[in-house]
C-alpha positions as CSV (number, residue, x, y, z in Angstrom):
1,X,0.0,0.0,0.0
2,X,1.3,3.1,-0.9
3,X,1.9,6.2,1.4
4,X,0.4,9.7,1.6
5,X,0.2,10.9,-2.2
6,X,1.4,7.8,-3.2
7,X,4.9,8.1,-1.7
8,X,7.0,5.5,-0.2
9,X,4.7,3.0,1.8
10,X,2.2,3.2,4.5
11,X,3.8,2.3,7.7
12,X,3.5,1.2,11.1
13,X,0.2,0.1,10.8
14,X,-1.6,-2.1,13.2
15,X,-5.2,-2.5,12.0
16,X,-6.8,-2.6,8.7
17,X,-10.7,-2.5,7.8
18,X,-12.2,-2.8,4.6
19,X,-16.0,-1.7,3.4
20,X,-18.5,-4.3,2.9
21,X,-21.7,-4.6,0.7
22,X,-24.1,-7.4,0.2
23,X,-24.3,-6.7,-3.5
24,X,-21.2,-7.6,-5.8
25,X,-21.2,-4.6,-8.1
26,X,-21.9,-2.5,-4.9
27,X,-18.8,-3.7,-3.3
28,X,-16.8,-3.2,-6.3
29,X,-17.8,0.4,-6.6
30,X,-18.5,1.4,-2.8
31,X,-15.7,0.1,-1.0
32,X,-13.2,2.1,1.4
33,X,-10.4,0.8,3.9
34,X,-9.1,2.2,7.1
35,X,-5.5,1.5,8.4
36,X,-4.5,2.6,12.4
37,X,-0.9,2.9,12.8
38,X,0.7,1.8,15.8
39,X,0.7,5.0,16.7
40,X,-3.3,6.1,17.2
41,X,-3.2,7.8,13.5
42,X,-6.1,7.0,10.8
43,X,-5.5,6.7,7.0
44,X,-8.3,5.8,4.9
45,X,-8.5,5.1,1.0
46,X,-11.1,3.9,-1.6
47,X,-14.8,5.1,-2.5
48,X,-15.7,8.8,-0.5
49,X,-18.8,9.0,-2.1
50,X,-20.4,9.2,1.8
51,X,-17.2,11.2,3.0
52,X,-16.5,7.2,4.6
53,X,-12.4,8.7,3.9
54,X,-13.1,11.3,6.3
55,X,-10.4,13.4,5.2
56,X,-12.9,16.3,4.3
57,X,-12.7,16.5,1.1
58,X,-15.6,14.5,-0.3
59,X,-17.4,18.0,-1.7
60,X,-14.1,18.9,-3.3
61,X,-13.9,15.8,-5.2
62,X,-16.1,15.9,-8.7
63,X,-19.6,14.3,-7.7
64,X,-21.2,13.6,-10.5
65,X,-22.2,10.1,-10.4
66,X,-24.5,9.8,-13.4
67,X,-21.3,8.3,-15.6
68,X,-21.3,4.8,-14.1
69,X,-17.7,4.0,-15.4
70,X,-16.9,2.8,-11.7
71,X,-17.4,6.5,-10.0
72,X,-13.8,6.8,-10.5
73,X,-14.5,11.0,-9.8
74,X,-15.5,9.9,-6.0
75,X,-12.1,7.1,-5.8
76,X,-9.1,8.3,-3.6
77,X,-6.4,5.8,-5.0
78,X,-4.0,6.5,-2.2
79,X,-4.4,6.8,1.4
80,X,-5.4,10.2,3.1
81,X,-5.5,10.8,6.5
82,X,-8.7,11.3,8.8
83,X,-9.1,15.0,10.2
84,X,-10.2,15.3,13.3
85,X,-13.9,16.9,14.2
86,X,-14.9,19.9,11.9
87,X,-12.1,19.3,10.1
88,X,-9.5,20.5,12.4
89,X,-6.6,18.9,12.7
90,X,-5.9,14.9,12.7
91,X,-8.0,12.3,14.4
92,X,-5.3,11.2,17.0
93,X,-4.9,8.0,20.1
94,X,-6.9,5.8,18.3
95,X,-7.1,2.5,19.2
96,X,-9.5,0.6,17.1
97,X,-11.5,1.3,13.7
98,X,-14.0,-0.3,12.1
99,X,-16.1,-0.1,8.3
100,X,-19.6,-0.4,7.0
101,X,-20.9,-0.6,4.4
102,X,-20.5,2.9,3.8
103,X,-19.6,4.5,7.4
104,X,-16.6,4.6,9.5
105,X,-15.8,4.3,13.4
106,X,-13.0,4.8,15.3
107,X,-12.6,4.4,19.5
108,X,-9.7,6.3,20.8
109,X,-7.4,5.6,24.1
110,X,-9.5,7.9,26.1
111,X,-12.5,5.4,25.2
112,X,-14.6,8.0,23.1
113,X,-15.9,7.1,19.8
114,X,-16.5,9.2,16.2
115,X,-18.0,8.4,13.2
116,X,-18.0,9.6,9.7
117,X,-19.3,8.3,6.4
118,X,-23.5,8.0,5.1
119,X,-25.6,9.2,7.8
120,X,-28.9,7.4,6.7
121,X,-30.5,5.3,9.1
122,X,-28.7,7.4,11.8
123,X,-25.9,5.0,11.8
124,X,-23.2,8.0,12.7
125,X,-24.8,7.6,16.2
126,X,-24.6,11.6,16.4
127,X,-27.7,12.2,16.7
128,X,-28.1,14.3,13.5
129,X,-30.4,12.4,11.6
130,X,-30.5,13.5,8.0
131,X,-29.7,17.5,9.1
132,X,-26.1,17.3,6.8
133,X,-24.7,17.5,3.2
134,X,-26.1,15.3,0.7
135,X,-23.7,13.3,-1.2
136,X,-23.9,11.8,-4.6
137,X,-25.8,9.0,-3.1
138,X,-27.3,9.8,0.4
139,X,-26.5,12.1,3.2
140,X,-22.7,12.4,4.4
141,X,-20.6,13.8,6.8
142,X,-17.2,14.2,5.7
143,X,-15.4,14.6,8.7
144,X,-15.7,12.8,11.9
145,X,-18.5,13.2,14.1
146,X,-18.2,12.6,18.2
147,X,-21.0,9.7,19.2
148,X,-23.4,10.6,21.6
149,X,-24.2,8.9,24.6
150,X,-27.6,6.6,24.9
151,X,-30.6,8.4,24.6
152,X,-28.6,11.5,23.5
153,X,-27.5,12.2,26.5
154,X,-23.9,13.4,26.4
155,X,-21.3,11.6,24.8
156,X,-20.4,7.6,24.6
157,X,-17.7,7.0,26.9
158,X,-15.1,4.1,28.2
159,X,-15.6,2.2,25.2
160,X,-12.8,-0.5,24.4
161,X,-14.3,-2.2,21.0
162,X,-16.1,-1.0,18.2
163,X,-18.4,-2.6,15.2
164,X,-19.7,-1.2,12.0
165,X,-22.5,-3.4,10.4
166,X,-23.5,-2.7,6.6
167,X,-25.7,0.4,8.4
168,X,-25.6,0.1,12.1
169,X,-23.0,0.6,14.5
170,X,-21.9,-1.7,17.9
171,X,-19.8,-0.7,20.8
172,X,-18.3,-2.6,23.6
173,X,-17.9,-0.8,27.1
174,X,-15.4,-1.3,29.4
175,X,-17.4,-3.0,32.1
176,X,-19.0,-5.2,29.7
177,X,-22.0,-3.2,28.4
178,X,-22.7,-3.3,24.5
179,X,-24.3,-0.2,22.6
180,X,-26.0,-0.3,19.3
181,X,-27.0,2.7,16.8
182,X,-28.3,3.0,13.4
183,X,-30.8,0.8,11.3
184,X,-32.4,-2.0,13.0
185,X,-34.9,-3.7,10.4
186,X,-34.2,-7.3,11.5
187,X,-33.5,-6.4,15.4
188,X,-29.9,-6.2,15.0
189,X,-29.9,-2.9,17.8
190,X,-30.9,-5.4,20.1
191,X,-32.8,-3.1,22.0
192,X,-36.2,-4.9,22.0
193,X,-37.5,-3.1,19.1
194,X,-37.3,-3.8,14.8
195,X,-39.9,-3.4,12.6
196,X,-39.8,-4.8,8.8
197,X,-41.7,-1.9,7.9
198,X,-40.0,1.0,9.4
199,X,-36.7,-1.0,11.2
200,X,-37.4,1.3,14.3
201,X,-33.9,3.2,13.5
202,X,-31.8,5.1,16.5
203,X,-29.6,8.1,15.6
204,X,-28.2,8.0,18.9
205,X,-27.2,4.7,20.7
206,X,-29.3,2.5,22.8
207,X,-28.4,-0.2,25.3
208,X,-28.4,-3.7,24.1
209,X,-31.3,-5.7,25.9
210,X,-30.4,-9.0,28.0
211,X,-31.7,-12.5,26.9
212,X,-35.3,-12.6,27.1
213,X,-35.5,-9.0,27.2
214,X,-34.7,-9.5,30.9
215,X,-32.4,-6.1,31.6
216,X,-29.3,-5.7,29.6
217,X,-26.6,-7.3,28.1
218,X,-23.7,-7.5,30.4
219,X,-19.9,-9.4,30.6
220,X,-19.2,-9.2,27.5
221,X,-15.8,-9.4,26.0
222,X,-15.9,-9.6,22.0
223,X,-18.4,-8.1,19.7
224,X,-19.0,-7.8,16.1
225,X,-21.8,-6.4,13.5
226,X,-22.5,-8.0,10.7
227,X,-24.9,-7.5,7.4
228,X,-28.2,-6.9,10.1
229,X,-27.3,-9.8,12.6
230,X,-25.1,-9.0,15.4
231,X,-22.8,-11.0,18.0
232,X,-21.6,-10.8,21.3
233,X,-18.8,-13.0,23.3
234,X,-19.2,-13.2,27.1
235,X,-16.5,-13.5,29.0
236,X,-17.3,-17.2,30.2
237,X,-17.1,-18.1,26.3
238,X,-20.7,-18.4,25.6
239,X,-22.0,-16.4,22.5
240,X,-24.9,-14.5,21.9
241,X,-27.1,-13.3,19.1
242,X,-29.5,-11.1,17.9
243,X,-31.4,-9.5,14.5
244,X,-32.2,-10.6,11.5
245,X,-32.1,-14.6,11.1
246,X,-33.1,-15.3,7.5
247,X,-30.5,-17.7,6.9
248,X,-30.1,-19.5,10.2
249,X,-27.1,-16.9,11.2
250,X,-28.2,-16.3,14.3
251,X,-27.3,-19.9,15.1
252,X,-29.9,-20.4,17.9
253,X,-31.5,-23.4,16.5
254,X,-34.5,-22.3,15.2
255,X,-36.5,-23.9,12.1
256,X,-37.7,-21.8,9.2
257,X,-40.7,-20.0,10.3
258,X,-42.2,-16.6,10.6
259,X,-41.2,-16.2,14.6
260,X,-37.2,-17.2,13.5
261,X,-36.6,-14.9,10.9
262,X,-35.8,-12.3,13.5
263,X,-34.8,-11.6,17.5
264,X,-34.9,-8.3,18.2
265,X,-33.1,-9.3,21.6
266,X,-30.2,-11.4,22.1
267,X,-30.8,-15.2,22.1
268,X,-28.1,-17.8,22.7
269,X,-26.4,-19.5,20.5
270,X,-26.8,-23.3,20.6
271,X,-23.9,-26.0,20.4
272,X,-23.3,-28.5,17.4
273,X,-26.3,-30.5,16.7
274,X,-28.9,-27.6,18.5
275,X,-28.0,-28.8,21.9
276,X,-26.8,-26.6,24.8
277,X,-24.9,-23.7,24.8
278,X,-21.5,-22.8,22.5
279,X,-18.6,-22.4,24.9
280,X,-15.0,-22.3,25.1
281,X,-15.3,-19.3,22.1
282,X,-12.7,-16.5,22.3
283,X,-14.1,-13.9,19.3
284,X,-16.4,-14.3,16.7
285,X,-17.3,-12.5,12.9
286,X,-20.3,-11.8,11.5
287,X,-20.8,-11.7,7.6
288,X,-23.6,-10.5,5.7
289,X,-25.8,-14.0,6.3
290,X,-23.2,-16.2,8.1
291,X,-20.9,-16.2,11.5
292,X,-17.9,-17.4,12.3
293,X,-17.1,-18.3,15.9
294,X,-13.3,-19.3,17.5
295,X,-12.5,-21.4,19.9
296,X,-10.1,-21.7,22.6
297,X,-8.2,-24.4,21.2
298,X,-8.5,-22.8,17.9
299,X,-10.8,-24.5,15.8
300,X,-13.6,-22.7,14.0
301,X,-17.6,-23.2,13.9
302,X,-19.8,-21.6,11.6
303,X,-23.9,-21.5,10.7
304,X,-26.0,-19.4,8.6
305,X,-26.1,-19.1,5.2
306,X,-23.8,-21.4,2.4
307,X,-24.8,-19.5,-1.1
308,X,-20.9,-19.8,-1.8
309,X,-19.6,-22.1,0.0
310,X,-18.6,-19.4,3.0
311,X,-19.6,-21.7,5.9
312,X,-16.5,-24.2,5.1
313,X,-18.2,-27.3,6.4
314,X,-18.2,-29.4,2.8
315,X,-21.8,-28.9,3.3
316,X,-23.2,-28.4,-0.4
317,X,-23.7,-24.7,-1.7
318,X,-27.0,-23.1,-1.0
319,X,-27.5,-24.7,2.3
320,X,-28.6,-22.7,5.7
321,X,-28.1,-23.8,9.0
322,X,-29.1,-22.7,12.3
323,X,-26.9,-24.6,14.5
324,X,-22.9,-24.5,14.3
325,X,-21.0,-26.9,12.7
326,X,-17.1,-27.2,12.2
327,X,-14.8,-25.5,9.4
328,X,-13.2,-28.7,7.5
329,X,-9.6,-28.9,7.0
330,X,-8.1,-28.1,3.8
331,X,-9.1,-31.1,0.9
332,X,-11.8,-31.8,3.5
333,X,-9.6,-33.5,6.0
334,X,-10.5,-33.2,9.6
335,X,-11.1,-29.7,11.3
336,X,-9.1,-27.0,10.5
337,X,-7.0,-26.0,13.6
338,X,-4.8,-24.2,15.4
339,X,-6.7,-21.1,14.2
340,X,-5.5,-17.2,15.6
341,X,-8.5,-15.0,14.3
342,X,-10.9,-15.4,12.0
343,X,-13.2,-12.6,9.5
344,X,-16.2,-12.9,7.5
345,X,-17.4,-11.0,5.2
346,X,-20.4,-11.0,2.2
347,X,-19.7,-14.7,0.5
348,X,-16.4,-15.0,2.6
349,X,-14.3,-16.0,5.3
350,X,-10.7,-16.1,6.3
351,X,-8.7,-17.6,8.8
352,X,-5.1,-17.1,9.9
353,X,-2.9,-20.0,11.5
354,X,-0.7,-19.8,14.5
355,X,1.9,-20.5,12.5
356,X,1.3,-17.4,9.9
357,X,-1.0,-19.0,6.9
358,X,-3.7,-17.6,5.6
359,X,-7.0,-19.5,4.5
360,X,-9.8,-18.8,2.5
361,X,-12.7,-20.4,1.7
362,X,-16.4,-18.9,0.0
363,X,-16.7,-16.9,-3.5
364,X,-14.0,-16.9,-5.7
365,X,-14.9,-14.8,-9.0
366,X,-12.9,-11.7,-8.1
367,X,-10.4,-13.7,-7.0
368,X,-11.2,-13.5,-3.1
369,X,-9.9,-16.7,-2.6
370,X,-5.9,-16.0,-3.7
371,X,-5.4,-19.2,-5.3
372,X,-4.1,-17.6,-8.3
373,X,-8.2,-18.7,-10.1
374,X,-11.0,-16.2,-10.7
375,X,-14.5,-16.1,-12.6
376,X,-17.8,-16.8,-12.6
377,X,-18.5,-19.6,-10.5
378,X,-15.2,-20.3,-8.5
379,X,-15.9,-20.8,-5.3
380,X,-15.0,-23.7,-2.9
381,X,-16.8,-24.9,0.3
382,X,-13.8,-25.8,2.2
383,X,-10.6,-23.8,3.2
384,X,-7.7,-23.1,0.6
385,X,-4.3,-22.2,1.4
386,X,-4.0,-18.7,0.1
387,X,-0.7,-18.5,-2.3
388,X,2.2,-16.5,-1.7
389,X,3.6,-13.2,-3.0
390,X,6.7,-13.7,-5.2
391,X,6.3,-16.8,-6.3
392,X,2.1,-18.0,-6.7
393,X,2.9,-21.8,-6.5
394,X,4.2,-21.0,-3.0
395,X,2.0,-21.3,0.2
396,X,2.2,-17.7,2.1
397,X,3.9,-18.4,5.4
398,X,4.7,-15.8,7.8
399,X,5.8,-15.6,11.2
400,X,3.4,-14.3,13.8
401,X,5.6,-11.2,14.3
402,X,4.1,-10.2,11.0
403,X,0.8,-10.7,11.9
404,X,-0.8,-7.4,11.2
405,X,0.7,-7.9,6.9
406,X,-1.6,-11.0,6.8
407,X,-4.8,-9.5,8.0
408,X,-4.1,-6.4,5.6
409,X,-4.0,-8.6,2.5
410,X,-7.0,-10.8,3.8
411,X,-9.2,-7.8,3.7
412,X,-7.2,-6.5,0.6
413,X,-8.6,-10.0,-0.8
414,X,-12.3,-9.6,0.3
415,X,-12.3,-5.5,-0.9
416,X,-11.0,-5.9,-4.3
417,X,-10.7,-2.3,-5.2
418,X,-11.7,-2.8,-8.6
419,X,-9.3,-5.6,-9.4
420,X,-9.1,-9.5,-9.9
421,X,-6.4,-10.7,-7.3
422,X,-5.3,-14.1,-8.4
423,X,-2.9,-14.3,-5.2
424,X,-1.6,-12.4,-2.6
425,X,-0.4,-8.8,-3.3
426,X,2.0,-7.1,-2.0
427,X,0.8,-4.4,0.2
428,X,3.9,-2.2,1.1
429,X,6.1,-2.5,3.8
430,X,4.6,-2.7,7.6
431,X,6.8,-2.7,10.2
C-alpha cells in the first residue's frame, strides 16, 4: 500500500478494515479501507462517495455520479489521513477502527468514539439524523463526528471495542455493556424493538437488551456487527445473538418460520447439533448471512447461510443452517486447527494460522480466494491455502511477528478495489 500521495509505503500500521456490501457490483464500486498505525493515527483510501475517507474533502472531489464508469471521480487511489472533528486537525490516540458498508468508526485511548461516512439510518450515532450534506448517493458527513451517549444524553464514553454493520453501529464498554445505533430492520440494535416496515432506526445509541428482554446485556468481552445480525462473546465463552435470522445466522436453532426470521433481543447460540450452549469461544465474525465463531483451542464453527460455500463445512452450496458446525480442514480432511482470528465478510471468510498461513474459503470470482483462479463460478466450500507473494505456486507463510501484513491482505482479498487478485499482493512495507 502506498503512502500519503502515493509516496513510499504506508507504515507502522496495526489494524486494517475494509467496506462491505451485500451486492457484488456495490462492493466493487463502494468500497473504502481504514489503516491505524501503531501509533493512534487514521489513513483511509477507496470510494468517499459518503465522506466514509473522512479526510474532508468528499465536496471537493467531482460528484457527478450519473457516468457509471466505476465512479472513479469519487475514488481516492492512495491513502489520506482522517481529520479530526470539523475538520481540524488529525483524528489522534486511536485505538481501534471499524467499516460499514459505507460509514466509518474509530474508538480512541481515552474510550470515546467518532463516526464519519453515510448518515442514513442514523448509523453516525450523532444524533443528526439527516440534518447534513447530501452526497452523490445519500446524506454524508465528511469529517468525523463525536458519538453521543444513549438516549442522547452526552457523549459515549469508556468504550474499548467498536463494530460497523452494513448500516448500524456496535460498541463494547469497558465494564462489559454493548451499545448499538443505526438501522435495526431485523432487530440487530438489540434493543427490543425492529420493525420490517420501518426498522425502528436510532440516531443515537441505545443499550443492548439482556436475553429474554430480561435487563441488559452484560460481561461481555468480543463483539461484532455484521450484514443486520449482530454477536456478542461473554467473557465465560458463551455467544450470543441477535437481528435478523433469515439464513439460520443467528445460530440459535430455530427452524424456518415466521417467529425465527428475526430476534430483536439477544438469544443464545446453541452447540453443534442444536444442543446446549457454544462455549469455550474467544471472538467471533459476523458476515452478511453467516458467522464465524473461534474457539479456545483454535478451531472454528460456523452456521447461517452457504450461497458460496462461506460456511467451510463441505456442506453443499445453498444450504442454511441454524446450528454451528465445524470448518473442514483443507481437501476436506479433519477440522481446520490451530486457528488465531478469524473474518467474515459477504460470500467469505478467512482464517489465519498460529503458524502465519492464511485461509480462505467462499466466492471466488474476483479472486477472493488467492489461489491464483477467478471467474464466474469459482468458489470452494472448504478452506484453501491462500498463495504466496513472489512466487504463486508457494504457500504464504509468515511468522506471527508479522501478523498485522496478513490481515491487511485478507481484507485487501475480500475489498478488491476494482481488481481481480489471483494471489496475494503485496501491500507495502509494515513494520
Amino acid at each position: 500500500m502506498r503512502g500519503v500521495g502515493g509516496e513510499g509505503y504506508l507504515e507502522n500500521v496495526v489494524t486494517v478494515s475494509a467496506g462491505r456490501s451485500p451486492i457484488d457490483l456495490v462492493e466493487a464500486l463502494q468500497s473504502h479501507s481504514l489503516a491505524l498505525t501503531s501509533d493512534g493515527r487514521v489513513y483511509a483510501w477507496g470510494d468517499d462517495t459518503y465522506g466514509q475517507l473522512g479526510d474532508g474533502a468528499s465536496r471537493n472531489r467531482d460528484t457527478s455520479w450519473r457516468d457509471m464508469n466505476f465512479r472513479r471521480d469519487l475514488t481516492q487511489t492512495t491513502p489520506v489521513r482522517v481529520v479530526g472533528v470539523g475538520g481540524i486537525g488529525y483524528l489522534e490516540d486511536v485505538i481501534g477502527v471499524s467499516t460499514g458498508h459505507a460509514h466509518s468508526l474509530a474508538v480512541t485511548v481515552a474510550g470515546n468514539v467518532y463516526a464519519w461516512g453515510d448518515a442514513g439510518y442514523g448509523r453516525l450515532g450523532d444524533g443528526a439524523g439527516y440534518q447534513r450534506d447530501y452526497g452523490a448517493f445519500g446524506f454524508a458527513q465528511a469529517t468525523p463526528a463525536r458519538v453521543l451517549g444513549v438516549d442522547g444524553i452526552g457523549y459515549l464514553e469508556n468504550i474499548v471495542a467498536v463494530s460497523a454493520g452494513r448500516d448500524f453501529s456496535l460498541a463494547l464498554g469497558a465494564e462489559g455493556h454493548v451499545f448499538a445505533w443505526g438501522r435495526n430492520w431485523g432487530g440487530q440494535l438489540g434493543n427490543g424493538r425492529g420493525d420490517f416496515r420501518t426498522g425502528n432506526s436510532s440516531s443515537v445509541p441505545v443499550r443492548v437488551r439482556g436475553v429474554g428482554d430480561n435487563g441488559y446485556l452484560e460481561n461481555i468481552a468480543a463483539i461484532s456487527a455484521g450484514g443486520e445480525h449482530s454477536l456478542a462473546v461473554a467473557i465465560d465463552g458463551a455467544v450470543y445473538s441477535w437481528g435478523r435470522n433469515f439464513s439460520g445466522e443467528l445460530g440459535n436453532g430455530l427452524e424456518w418460520s415466521r417467529d425465527a426470521l428475526k430476534q430483536i433481543t439477544p438469544v443464545s447460540v446453541v452447540g453443534v447439533t442444536g444442543d446446549g450452549r457454544l462455549v469455550d469461544i474467544l471472538s467471533v465474525s459476523s458476515g452478511e448471512a453467516h458467522s464465524l465463531a473461534l474457539t479456545i483451542d483454535g478451531t472454528i464453527y460456523a452456521w447461517g447461510d452457504n450461497l458460496r460455500g462461506q460456511r467451510g463445512d463441505g456442506d453443499d452450496f445453498s444450504t442454511r443452517i441454524s446450528a454451528p458446525v465445524l470448518v473442514r480442514g483443507r481437501s476436506e480432511k479433519g477440522r481446520l486447527q490451530d486457528i488465531i482470528a478469524v473474518d467474515a465478510t459477504v460470500f467469505n471468510s478467512y482464517a489465519v494460522s498460529a503458524d502465519g498461513y492464511l485461509y480462505a474459503w467462499g466466492s471466488g470470482d474476483m479472486g477472493q480466494l488467492g489461489d491464483g483462479r477467478s471467474g464466474r463460478g469459482h468458489r470452494t466450500n472448504t478452506p484453501l491455502r491462500v498463495r504466496g507473494v513472489t512466487d504463486p505456486g508457494l504457500p504464504w507463510a509468515m511468522p506471527l511477528a508479522t501478523f498485522t501484513t496478513i490481515t491487511a491482505v485478507g481484507f485487501r482479498l475480500r475489498n478488491r478495489h476494482l481488481a481481480k487478485v489471483r494471489s496475494v499482493v503485496e501491500v507495502g512495507s509494515l513494520r
